[in-house]
C-alpha positions in Angstrom: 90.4 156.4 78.5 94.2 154.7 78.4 94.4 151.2 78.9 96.7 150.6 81.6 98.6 146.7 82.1 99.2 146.0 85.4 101.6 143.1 86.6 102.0 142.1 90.0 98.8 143.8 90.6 97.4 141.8 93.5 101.1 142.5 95.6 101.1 145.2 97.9 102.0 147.8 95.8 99.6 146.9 93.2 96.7 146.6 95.2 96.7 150.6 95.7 97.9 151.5 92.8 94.9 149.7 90.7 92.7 151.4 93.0 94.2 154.9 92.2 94.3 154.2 88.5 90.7 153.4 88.4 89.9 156.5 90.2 91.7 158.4 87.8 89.4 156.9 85.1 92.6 154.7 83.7 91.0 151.1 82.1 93.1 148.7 83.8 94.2 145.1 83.5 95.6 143.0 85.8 98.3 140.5 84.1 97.1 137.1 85.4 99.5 135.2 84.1 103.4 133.9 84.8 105.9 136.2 83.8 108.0 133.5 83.1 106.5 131.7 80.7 106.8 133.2 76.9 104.1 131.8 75.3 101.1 132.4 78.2 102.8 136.2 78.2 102.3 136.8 74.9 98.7 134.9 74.9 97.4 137.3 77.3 99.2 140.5 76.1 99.0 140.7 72.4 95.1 142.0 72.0 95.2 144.5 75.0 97.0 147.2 73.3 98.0 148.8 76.9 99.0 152.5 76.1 100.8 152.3 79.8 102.5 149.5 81.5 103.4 149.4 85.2 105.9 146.3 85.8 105.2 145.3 89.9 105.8 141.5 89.5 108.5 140.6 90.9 110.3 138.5 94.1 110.9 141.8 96.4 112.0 140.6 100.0 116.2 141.3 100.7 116.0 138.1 102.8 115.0 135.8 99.9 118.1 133.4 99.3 117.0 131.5 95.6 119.7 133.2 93.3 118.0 131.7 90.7 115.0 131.7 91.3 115.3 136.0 91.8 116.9 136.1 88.5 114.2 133.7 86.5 111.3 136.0 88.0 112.8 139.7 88.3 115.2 139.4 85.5 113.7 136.9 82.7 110.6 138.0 83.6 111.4 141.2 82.8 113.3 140.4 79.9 110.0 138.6 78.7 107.5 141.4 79.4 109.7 143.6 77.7 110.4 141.5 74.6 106.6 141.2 74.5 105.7 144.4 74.7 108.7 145.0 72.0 106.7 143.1 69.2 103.4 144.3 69.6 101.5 146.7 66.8 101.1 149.4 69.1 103.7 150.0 71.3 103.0 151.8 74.5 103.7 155.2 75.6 105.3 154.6 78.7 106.4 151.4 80.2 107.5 152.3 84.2 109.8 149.4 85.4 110.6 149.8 89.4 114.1 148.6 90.0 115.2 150.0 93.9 117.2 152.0 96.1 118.4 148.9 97.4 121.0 149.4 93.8 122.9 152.1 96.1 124.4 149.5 98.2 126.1 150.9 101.3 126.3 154.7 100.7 129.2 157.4 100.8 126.9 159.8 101.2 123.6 159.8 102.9 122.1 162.3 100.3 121.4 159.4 97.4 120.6 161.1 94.1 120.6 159.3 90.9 124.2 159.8 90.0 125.2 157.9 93.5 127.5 155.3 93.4 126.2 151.7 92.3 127.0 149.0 94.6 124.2 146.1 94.6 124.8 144.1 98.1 122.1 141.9 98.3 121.1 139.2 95.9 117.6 141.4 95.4 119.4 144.2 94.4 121.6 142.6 92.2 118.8 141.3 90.4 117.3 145.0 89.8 120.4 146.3 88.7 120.4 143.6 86.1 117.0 144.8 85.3 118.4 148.4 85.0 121.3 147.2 82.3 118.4 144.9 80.4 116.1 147.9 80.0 119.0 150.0 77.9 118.4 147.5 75.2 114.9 148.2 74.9 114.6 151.5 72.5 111.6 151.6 70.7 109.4 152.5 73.6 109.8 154.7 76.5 111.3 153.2 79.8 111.0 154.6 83.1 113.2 152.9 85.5 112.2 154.1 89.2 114.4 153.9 92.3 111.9 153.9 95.5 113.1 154.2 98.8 111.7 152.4 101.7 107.6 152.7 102.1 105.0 150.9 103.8 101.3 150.9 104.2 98.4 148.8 104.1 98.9 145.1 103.0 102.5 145.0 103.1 103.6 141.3 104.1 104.2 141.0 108.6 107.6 140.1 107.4 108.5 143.7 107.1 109.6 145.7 109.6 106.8 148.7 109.7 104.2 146.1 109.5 106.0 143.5 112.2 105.9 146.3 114.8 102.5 147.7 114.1 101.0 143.9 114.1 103.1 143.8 117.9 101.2 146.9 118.9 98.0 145.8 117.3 98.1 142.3 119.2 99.6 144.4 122.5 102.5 142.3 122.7 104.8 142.8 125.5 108.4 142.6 123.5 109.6 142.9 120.4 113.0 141.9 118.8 114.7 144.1 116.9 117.5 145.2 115.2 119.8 148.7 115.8 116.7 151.0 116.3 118.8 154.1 116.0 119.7 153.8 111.9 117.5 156.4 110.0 115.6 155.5 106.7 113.3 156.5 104.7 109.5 155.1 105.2 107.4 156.7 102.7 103.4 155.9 102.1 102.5 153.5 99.5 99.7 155.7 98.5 102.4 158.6 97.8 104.6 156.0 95.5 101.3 155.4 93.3 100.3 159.0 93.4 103.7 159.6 91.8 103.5 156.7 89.2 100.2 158.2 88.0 102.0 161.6 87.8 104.8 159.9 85.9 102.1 158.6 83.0 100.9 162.4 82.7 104.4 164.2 82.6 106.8 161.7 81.3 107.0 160.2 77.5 110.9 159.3 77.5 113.1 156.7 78.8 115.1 158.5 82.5 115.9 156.6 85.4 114.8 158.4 88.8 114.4 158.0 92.6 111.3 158.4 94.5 111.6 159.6 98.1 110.6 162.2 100.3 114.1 163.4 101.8 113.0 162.4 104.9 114.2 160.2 107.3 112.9 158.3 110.9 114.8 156.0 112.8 112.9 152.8 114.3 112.5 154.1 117.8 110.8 157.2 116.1 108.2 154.3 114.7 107.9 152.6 117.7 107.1 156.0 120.0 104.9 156.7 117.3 103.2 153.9 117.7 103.5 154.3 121.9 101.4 157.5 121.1 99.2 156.5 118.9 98.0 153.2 120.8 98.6 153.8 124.5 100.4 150.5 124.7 104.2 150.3 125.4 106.5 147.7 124.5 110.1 146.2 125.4 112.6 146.3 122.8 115.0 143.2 122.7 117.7 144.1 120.7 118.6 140.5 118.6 122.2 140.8 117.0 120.9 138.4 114.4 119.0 141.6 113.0 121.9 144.1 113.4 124.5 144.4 110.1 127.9 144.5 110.7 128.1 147.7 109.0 125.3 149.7 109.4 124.9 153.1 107.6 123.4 154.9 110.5 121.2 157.5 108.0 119.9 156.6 104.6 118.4 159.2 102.7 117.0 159.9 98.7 117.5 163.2 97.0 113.9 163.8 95.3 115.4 167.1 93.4 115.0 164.7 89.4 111.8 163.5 90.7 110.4 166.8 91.4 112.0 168.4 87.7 109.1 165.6 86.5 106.5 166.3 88.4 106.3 168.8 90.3 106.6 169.2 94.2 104.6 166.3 96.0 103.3 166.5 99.3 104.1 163.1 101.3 102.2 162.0 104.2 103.9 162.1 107.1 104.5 158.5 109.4 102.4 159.7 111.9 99.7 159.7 109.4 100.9 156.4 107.7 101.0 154.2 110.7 97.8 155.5 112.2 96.2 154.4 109.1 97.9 151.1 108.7 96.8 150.6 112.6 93.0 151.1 111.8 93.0 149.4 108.4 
């Protein structure tokens, strides 16, 4: 049995993918401690021994403004874990650090692969691709840094936008403000992102940066008829220019052909299937 560490495990990624570990008879342990703080870090780390390390902690919404508070927690929190991890006995076999596909910026292409153009716009981003550079000086463990596209699911914060409109059908609200509702994007199923990170521990034992998505896109009016379907309830759409970009990319969209090279093809669960889920869970 592997001993798997685990931070950010109580977010909404980490929630699923501590389930799935556990079913796939990985030991886990939950970090329950501040990454930002040296001394507790290396406390609470240096007698685990974790063979794998999945790195979840970290400040993940686009419309947090605290430069520097991002950069203490996603950055020198990083830079801590890793420097940790770096001193230990035993170093690990894999260490899987998600950065996003947020790093893309505003596309030339809507066919992202990993070679894409890097153009950080948000302050979020920005902060992963500092991540990104900070992982190349890491060498004497393998580093996986992953690039995920848009997913949802169960326990993802009301802030976000799958979650805001299933919450408006749940409650049977009459409107709903929202942004452009014709730009296409990716919305993968959490429980498909941790399927592939436990894929990653069983295929991968070098450092490679890679993006997980499906290749398949929906626009937001394909959510909300889904969720018209699904629910029998219709809803108004207000359109609120506060939630429109001045330059939207009208279709945003991963190349998986690196990820599958790894692991194989994977099967993703289509929205449909997602948001019925998230509307009875």
């Amino acid at each position: 049995m592997s001993n798997v560490l685990v931070t950010g495990s109580n977010g909404f990624t980490g929630k699923t993918l501590v389930r799935m570990l556990e079913q796939n008879s990985f030991k886990v342990f939950n970090l329950d401690c501040d990454i930002t703080k040296k001394k507790e870090l290396n406390e609470f780390i240096k007698d685990l021994n974790p063979t794998f390390v999945f790195h979840l902690a970290a400040i993940s919404s686009l419309e947090f403004s605290n430069h520097e508070m991002i950069n203490e927690v996603n950055v020198d929190g990083t830079k801590n874990l890793l420097t940790t991890l770096n001193n230990m006995v035993k170093l690990p076999k894999l260490v899987v650090i998600p950065s996003s596909a947020y790093v893309y910026g505003d596309p030339e292409s809507d066919y992202l692969s990993e070679q894409s153009r890097i153009a950080p716009r948000s302050i979020y981003a920005k902060s992963k691709l500092e991540v990104e550079k900070l992982c190349k000086n890491f060498t004497s463990f393998p580093i996986l840094i992953t690039r995920p596209f848009n997913y949802t699911g169960v326990d993802q914060q009301s802030s976000f936008l799958v979650p805001k409109i299933i919450n408006h059908f749940k409650l049977r609200k009459k409107e709903i403000e929202l942004g452009n509702i014709n730009v296409k994007r990716e919305f993968n199923d959490v429980r498909d992102v941790c399927e592939i990170y436990i894929k990653f521990l069983k295929n991968i034992n070098f450092s490679t940066t890679v993006n997980i998505c499906s290749g398949n896109t929906y626009s937001i009016k394909d959510i909300i008829n889904i969720c018209t379907k699904l629910t029998g309830h219709s809803i108004n759409i207000k359109v609120n220019p506060k939630f429109k970009r001045k330059k939207e990319i009208s279709n945003i969209i991963g190349n998986p052909q690196k990820m599958r090279s790894l692991v194989g093809n994977h099967l993703f669960r289509n929205l449909e299937d997602t948001i019925e889920f998230m509307l009875h869970n």
